[in-house]
mmCIF file of the N, C-alpha and C atoms, coordinates in Angstrom:
data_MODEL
# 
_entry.id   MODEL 
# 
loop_
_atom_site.group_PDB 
_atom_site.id 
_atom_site.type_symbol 
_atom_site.label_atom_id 
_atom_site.label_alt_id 
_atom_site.label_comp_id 
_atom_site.label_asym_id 
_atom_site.label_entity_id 
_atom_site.label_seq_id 
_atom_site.pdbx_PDB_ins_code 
_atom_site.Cartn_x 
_atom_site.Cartn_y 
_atom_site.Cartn_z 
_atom_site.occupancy 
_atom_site.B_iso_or_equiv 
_atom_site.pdbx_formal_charge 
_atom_site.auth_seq_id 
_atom_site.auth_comp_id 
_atom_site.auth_asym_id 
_atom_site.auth_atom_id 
_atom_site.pdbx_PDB_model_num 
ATOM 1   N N  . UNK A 1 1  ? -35.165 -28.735 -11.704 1.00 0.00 ? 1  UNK A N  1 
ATOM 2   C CA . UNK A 1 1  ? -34.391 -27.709 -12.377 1.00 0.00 ? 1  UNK A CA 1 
ATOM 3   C C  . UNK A 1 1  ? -33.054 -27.508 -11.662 1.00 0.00 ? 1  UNK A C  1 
ATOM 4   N N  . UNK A 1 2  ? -31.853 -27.486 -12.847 1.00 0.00 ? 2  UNK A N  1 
ATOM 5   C CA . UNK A 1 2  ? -30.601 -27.334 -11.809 1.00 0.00 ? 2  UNK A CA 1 
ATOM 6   C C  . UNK A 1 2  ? -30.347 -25.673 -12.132 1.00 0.00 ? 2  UNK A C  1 
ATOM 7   N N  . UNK A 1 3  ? -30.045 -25.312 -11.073 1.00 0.00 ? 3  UNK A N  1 
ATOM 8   C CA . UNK A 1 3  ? -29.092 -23.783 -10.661 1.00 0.00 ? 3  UNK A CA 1 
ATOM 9   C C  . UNK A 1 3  ? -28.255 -23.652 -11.735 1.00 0.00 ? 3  UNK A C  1 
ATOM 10  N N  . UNK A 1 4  ? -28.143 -22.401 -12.254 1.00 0.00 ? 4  UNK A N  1 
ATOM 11  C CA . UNK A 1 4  ? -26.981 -22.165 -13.078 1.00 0.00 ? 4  UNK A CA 1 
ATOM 12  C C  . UNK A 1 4  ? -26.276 -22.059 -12.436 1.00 0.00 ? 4  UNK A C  1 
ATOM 13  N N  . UNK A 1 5  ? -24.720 -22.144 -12.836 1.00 0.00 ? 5  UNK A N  1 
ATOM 14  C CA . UNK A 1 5  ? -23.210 -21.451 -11.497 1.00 0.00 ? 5  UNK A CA 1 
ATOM 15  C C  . UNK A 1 5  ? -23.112 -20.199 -12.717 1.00 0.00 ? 5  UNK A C  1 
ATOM 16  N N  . UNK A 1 6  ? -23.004 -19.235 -11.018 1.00 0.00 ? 6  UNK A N  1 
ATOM 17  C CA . UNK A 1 6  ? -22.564 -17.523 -12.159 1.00 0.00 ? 6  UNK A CA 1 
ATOM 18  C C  . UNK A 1 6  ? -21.121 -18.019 -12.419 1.00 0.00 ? 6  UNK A C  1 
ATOM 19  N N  . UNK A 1 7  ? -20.897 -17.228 -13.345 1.00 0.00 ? 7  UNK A N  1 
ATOM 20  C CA . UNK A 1 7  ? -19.408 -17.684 -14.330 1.00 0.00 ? 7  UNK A CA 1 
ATOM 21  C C  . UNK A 1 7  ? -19.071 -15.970 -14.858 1.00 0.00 ? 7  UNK A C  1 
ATOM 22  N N  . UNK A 1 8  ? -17.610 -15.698 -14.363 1.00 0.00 ? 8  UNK A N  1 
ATOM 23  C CA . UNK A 1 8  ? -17.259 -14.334 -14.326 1.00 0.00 ? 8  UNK A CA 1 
ATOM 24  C C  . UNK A 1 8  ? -17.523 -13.979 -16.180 1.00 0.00 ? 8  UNK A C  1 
ATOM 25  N N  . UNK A 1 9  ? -17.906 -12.832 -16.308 1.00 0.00 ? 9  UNK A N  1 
ATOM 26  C CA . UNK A 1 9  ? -17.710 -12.308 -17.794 1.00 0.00 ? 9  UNK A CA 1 
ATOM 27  C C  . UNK A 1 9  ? -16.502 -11.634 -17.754 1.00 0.00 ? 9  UNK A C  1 
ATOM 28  N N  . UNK A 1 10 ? -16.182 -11.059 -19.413 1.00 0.00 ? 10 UNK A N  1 
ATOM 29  C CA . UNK A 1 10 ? -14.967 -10.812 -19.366 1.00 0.00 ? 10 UNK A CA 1 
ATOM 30  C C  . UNK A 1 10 ? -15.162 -9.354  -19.260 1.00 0.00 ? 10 UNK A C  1 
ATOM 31  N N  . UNK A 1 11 ? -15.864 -8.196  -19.305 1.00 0.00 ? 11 UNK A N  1 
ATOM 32  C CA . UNK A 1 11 ? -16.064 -7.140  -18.438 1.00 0.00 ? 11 UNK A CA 1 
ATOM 33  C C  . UNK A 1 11 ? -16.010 -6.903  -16.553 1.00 0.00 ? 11 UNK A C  1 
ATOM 34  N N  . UNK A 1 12 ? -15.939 -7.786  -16.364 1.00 0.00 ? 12 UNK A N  1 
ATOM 35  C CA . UNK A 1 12 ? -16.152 -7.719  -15.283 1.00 0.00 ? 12 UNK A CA 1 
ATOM 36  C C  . UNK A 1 12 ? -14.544 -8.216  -14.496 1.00 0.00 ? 12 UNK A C  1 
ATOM 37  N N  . UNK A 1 13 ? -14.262 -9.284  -15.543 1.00 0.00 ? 13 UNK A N  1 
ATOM 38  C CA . UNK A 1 13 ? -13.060 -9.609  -15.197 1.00 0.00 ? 13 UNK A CA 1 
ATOM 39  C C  . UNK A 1 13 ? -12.052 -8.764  -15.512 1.00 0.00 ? 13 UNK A C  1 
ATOM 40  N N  . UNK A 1 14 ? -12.358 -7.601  -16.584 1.00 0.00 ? 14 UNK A N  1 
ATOM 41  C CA . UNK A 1 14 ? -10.916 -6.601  -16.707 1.00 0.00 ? 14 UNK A CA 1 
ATOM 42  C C  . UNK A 1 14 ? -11.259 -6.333  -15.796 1.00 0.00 ? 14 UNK A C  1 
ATOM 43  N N  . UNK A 1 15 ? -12.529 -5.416  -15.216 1.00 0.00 ? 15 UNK A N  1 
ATOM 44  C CA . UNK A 1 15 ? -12.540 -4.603  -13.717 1.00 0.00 ? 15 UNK A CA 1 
ATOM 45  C C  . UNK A 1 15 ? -11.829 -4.964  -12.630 1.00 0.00 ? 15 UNK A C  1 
ATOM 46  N N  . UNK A 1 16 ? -11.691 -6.409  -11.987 1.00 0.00 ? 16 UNK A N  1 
ATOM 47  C CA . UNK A 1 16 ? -11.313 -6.866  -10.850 1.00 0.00 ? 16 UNK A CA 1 
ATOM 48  C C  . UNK A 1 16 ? -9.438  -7.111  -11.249 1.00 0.00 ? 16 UNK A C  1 
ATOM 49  N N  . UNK A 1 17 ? -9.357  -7.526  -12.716 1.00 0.00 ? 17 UNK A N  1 
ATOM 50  C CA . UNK A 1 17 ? -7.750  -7.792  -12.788 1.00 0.00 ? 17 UNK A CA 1 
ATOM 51  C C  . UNK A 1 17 ? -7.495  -6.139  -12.984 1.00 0.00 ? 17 UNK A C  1 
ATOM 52  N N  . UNK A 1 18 ? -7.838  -5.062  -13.646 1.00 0.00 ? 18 UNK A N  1 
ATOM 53  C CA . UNK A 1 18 ? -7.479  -3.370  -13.637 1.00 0.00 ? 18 UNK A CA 1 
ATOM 54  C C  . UNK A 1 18 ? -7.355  -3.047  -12.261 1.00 0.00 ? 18 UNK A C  1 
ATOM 55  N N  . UNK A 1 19 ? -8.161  -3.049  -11.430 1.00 0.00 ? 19 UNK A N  1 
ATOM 56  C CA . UNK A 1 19 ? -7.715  -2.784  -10.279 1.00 0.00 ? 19 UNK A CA 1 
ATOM 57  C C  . UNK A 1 19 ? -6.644  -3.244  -9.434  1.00 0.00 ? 19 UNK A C  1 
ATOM 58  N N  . UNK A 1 20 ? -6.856  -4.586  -9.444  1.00 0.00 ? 20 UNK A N  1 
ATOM 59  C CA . UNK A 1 20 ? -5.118  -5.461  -8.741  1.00 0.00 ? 20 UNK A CA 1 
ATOM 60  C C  . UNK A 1 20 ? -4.120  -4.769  -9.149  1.00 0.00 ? 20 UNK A C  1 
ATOM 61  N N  . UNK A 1 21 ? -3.885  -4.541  -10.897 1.00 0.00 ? 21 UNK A N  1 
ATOM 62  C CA . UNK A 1 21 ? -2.526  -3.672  -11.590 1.00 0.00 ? 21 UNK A CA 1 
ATOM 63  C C  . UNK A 1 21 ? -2.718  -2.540  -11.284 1.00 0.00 ? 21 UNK A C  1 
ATOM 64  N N  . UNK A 1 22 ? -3.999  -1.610  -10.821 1.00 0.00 ? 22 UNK A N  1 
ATOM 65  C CA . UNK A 1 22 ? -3.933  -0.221  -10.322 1.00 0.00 ? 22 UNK A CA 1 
ATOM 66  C C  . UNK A 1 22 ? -2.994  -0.239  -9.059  1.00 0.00 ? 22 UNK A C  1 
ATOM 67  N N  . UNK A 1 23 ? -4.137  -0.913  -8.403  1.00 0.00 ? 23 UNK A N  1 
ATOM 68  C CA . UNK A 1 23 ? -3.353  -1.050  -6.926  1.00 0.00 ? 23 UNK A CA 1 
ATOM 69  C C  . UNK A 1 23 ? -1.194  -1.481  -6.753  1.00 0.00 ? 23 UNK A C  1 
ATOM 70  N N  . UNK A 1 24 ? -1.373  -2.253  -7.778  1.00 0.00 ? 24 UNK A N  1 
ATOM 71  C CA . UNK A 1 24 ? 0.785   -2.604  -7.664  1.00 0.00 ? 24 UNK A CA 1 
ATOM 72  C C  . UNK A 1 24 ? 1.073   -1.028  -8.232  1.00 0.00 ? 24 UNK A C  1 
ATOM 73  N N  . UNK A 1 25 ? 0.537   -0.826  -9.431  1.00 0.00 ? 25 UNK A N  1 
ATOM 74  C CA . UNK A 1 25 ? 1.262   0.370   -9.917  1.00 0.00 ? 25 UNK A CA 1 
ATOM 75  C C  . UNK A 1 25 ? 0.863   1.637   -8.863  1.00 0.00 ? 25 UNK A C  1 
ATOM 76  N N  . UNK A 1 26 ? 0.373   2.041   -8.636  1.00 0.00 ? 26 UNK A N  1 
ATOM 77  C CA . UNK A 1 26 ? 0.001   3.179   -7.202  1.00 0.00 ? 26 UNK A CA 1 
ATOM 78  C C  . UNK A 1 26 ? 0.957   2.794   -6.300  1.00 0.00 ? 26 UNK A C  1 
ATOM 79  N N  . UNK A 1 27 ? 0.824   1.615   -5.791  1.00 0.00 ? 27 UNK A N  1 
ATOM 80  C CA . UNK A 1 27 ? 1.812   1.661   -4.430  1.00 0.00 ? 27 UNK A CA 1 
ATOM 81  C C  . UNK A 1 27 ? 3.041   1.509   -4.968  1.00 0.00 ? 27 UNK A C  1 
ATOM 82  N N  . UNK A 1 28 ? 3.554   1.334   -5.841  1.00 0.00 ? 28 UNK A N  1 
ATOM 83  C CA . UNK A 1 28 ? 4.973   1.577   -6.768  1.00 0.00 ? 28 UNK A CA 1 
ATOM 84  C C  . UNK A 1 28 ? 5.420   2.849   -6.743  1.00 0.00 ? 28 UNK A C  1 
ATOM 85  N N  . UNK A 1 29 ? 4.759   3.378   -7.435  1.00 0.00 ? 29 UNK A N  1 
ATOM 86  C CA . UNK A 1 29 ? 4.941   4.398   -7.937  1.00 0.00 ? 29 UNK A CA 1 
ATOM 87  C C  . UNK A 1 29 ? 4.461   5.940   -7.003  1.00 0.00 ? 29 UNK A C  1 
ATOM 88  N N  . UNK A 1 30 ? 3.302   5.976   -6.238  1.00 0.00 ? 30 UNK A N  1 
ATOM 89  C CA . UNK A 1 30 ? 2.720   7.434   -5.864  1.00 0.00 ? 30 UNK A CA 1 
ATOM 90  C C  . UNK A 1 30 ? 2.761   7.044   -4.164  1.00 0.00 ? 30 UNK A C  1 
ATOM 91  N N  . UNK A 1 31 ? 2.608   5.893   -3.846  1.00 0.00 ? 31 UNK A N  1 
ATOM 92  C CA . UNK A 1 31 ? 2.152   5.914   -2.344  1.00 0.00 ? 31 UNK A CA 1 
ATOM 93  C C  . UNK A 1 31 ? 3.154   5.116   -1.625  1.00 0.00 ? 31 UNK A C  1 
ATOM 94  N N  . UNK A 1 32 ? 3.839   5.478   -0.678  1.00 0.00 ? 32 UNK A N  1 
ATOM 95  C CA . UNK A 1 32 ? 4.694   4.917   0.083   1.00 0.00 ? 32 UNK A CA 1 
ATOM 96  C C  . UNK A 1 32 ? 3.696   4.721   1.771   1.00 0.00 ? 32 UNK A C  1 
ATOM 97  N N  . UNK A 1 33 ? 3.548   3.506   2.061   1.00 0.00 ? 33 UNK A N  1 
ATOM 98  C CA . UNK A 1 33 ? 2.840   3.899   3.190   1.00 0.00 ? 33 UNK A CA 1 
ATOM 99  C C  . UNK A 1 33 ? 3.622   2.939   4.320   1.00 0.00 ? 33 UNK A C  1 
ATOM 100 N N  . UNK A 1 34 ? 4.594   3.457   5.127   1.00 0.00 ? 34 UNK A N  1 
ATOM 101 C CA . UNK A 1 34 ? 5.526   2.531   5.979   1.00 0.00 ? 34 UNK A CA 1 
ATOM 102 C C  . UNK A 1 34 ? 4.904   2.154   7.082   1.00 0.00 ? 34 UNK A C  1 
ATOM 103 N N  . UNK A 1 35 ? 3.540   2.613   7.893   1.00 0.00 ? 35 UNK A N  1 
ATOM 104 C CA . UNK A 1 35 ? 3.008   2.175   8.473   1.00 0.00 ? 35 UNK A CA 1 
ATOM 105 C C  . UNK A 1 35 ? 1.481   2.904   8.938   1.00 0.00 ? 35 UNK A C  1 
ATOM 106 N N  . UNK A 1 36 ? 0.857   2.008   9.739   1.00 0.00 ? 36 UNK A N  1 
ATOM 107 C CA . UNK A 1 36 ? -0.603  2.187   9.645   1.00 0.00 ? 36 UNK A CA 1 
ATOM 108 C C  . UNK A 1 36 ? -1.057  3.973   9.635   1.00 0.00 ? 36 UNK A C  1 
ATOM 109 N N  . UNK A 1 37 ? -0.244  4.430   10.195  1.00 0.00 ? 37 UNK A N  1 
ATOM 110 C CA . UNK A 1 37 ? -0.918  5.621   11.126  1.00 0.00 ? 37 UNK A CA 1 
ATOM 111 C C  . UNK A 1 37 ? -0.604  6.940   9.833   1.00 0.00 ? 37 UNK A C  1 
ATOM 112 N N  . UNK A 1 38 ? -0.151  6.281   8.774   1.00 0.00 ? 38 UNK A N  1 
ATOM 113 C CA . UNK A 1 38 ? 0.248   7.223   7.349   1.00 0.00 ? 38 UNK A CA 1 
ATOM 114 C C  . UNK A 1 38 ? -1.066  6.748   6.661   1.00 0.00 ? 38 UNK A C  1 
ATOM 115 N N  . UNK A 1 39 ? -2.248  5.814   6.547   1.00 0.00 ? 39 UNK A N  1 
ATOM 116 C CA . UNK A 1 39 ? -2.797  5.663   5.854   1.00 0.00 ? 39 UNK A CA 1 
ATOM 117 C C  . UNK A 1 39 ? -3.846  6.526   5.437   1.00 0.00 ? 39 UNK A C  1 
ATOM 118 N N  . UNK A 1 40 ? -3.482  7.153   6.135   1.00 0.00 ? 40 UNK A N  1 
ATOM 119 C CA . UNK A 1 40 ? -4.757  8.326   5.729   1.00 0.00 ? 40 UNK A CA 1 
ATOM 120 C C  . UNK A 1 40 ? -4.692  9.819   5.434   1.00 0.00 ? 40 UNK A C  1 
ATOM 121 N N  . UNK A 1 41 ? -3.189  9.578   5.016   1.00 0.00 ? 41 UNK A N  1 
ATOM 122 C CA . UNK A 1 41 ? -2.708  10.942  4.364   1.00 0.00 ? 41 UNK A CA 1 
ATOM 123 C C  . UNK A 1 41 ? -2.845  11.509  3.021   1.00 0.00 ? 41 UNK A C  1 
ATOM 124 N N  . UNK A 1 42 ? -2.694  12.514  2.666   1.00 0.00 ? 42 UNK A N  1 
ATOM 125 C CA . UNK A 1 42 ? -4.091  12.934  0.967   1.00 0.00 ? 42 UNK A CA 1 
ATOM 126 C C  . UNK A 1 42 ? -3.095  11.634  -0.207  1.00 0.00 ? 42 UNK A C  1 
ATOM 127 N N  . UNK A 1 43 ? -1.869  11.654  -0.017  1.00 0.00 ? 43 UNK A N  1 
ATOM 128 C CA . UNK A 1 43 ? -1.150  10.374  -0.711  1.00 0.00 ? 43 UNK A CA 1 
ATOM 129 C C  . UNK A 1 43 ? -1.876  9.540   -0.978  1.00 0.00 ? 43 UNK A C  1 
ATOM 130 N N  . UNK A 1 44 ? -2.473  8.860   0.012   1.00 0.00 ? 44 UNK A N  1 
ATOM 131 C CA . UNK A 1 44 ? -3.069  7.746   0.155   1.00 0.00 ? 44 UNK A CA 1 
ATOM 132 C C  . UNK A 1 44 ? -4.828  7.496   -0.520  1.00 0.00 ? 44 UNK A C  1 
ATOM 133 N N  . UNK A 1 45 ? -4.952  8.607   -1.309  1.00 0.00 ? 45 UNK A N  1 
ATOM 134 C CA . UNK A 1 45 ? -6.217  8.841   -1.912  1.00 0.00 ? 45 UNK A CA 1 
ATOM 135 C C  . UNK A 1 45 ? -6.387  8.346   -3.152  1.00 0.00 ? 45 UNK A C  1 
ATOM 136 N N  . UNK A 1 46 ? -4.919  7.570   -3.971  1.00 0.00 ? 46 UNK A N  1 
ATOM 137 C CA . UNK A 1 46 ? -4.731  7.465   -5.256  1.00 0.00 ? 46 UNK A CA 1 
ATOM 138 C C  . UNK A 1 46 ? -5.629  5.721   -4.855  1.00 0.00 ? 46 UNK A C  1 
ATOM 139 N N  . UNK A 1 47 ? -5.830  5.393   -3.632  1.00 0.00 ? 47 UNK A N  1 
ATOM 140 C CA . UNK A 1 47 ? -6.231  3.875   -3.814  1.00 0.00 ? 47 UNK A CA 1 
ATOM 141 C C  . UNK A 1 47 ? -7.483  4.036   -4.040  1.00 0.00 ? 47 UNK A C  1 
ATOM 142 N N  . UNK A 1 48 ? -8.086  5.080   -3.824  1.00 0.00 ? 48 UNK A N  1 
ATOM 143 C CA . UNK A 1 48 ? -9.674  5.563   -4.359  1.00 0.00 ? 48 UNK A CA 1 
ATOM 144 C C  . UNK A 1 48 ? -10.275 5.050   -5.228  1.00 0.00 ? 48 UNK A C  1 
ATOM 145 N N  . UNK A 1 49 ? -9.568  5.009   -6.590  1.00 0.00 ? 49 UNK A N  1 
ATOM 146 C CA . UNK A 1 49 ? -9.944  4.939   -8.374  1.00 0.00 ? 49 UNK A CA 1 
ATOM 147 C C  . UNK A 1 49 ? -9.785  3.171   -7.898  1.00 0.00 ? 49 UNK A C  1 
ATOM 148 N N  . UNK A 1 50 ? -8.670  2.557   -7.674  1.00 0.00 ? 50 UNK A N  1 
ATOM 149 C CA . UNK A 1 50 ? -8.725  0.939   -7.615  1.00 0.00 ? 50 UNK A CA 1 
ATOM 150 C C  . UNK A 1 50 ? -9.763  0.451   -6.870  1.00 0.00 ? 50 UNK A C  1 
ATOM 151 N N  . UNK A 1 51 ? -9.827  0.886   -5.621  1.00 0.00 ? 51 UNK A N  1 
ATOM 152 C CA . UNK A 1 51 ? -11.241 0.675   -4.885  1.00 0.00 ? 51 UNK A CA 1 
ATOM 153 C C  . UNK A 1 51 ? -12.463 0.544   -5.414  1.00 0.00 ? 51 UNK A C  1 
ATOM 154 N N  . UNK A 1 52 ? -12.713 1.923   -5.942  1.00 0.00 ? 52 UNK A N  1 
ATOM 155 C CA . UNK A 1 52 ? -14.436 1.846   -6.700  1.00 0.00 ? 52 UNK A CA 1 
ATOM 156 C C  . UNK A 1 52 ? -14.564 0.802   -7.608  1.00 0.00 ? 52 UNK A C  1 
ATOM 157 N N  . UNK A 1 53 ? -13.131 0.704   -8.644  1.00 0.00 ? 53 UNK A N  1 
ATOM 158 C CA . UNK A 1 53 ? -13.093 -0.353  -9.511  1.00 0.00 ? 53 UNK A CA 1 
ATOM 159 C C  . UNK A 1 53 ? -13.142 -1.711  -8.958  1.00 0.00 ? 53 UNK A C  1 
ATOM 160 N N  . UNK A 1 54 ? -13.031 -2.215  -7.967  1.00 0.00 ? 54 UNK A N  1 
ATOM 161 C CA . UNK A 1 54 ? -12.837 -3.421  -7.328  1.00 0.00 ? 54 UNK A CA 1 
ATOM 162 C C  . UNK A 1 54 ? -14.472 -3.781  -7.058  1.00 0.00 ? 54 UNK A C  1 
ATOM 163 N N  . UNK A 1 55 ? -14.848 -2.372  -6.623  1.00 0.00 ? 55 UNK A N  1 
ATOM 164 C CA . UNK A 1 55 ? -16.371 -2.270  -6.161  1.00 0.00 ? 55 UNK A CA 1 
ATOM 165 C C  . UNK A 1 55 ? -17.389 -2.822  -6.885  1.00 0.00 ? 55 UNK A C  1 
ATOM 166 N N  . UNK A 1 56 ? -17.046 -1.943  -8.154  1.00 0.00 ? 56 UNK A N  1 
ATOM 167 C CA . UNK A 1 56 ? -17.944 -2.140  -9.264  1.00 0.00 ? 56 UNK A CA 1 
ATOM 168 C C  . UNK A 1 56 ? -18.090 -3.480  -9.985  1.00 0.00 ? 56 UNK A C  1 
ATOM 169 N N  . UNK A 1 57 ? -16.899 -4.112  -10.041 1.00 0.00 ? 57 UNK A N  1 
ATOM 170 C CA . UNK A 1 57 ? -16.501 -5.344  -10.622 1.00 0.00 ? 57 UNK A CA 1 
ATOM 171 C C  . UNK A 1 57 ? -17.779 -6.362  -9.593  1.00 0.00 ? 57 UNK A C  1 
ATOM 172 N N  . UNK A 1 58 ? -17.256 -6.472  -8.201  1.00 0.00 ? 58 UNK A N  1 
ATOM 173 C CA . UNK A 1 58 ? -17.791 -7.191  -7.293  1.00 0.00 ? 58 UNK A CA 1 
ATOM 174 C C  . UNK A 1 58 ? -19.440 -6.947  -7.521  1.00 0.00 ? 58 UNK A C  1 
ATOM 175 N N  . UNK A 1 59 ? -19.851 -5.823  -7.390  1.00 0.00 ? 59 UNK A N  1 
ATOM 176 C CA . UNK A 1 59 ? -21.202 -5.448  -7.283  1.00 0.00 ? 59 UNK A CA 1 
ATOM 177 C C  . UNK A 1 59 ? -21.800 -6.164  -9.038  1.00 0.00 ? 59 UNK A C  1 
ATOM 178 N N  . UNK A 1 60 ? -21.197 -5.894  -9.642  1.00 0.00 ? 60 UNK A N  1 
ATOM 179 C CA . UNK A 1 60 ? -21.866 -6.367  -11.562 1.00 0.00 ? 60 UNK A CA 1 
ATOM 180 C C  . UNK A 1 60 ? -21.939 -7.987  -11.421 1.00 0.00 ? 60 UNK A C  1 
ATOM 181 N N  . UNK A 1 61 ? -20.973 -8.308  -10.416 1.00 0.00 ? 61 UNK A N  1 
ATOM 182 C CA . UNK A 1 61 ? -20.920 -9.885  -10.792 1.00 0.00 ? 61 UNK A CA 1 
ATOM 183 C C  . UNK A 1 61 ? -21.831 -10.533 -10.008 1.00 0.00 ? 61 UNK A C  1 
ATOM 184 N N  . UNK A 1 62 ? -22.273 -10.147 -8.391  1.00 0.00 ? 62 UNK A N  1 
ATOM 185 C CA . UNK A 1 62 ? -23.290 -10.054 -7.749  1.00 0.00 ? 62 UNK A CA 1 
ATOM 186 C C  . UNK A 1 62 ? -24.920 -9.608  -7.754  1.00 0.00 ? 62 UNK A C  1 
ATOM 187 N N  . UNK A 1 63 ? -24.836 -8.693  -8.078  1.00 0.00 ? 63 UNK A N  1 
ATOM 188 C CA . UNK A 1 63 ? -26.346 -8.348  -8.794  1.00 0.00 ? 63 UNK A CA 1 
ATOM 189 C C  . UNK A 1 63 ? -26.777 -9.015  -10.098 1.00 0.00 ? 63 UNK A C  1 
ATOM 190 N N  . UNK A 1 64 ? -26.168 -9.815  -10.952 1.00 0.00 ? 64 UNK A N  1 
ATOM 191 C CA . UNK A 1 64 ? -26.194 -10.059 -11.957 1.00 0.00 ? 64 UNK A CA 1 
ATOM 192 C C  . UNK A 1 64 ? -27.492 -11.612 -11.466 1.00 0.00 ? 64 UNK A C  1 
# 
């Protein structure tokens, strides 16, 4: 018996490409972060929503 290869779906693939365009548009637009020791200022909370989404994407395509 041969192995299937997992092969991304296209739910899963908006998730991981939505987040990449979250992430450009956030740091465009809301978060200026000029160096490390700013990263953890409440600013810096908008990468939250791209994160989980990155998460979720990774985790659906993995558990699957």
């Amino acid at each position: 018996m041969e192995k299937k290869k997992k092969v991304i779906n296209v739910p899963e693939s908006i998730l991981l490409i939505s987040s990449f365009f979250m992430f450009m548009y956030i740091s465009k637009n809301f978060v200026f972060i000029p160096e490390f020791k700013y990263i953890f200022e409440r600013s810096s909370l908008w990468f939250v929503f791209p994160i989980v989404t990155l998460i979720v994407g990774i985790h659906s395509f993995l558990k699957r």
